[in-house]
C-alpha positions in Angstrom: 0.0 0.0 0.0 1.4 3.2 -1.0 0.5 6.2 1.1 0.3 9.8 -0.6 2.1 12.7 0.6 0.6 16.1 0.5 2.0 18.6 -1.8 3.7 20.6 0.7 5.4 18.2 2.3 9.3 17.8 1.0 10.1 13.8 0.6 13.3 13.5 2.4 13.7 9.3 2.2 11.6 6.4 1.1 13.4 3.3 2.5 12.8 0.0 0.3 10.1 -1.5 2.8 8.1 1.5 1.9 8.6 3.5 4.5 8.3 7.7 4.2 9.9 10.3 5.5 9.1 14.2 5.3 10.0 17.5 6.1 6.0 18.7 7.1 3.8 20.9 8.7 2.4 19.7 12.2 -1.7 19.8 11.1 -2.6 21.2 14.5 0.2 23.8 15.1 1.7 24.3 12.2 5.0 23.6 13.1 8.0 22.0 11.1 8.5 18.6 11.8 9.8 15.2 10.4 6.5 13.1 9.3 6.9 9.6 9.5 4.5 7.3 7.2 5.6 3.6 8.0 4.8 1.0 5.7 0.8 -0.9 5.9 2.7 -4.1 7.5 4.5 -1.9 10.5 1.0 -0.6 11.3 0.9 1.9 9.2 0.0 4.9 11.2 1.7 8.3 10.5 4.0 9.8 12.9 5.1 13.8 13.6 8.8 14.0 14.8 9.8 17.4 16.4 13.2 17.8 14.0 15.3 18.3 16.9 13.8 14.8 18.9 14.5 13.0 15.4 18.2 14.0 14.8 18.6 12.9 18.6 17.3 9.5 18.3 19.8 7.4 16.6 20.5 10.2 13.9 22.4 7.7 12.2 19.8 6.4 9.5 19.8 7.1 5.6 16.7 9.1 6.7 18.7 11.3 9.2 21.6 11.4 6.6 19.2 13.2 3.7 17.6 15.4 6.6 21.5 16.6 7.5 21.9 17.1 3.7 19.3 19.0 3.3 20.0 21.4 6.0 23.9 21.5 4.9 22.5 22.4 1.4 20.5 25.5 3.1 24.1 27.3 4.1 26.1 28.9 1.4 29.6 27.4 1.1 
């Protein structure tokens, strides 16, 4: 089952199980966080990561990796 990501999220790594992750909006307050859509056989059921909590927690992932790369690519050489 493929889940679909709303156009204003920014697709940061789908992993080959099928899992998403996004740079998002928080729906109730608005605030930038990492959204987490695993796959339908881990349950399924979407996560918000404050991006602080998520480079924390075992920042060590291809998922925390293209996060880092992102931000890196935001600061002028």
């Amino acid at each position: 089952m493929r889940y679909s990501v709303a156009m204003s999220d920014r697709v940061l790594y789908e992993s080959s199980n099928g899992g998403i992750w996004s740079l998002a909006r928080h729906p109730a307050s608005s605030t930038p966080v990492v959204k987490h859509q695993p796959n339908a056989g881990s349950g399924g059921r979407i996560s918000y990561i404050e991006i602080g909590k998520f480079l924390r927690a075992s920042a060590n992932g291809p998922e925390h990796q293209a996060l880092l790369n992102l931000i890196g690519a935001l600061i002028p050489d």
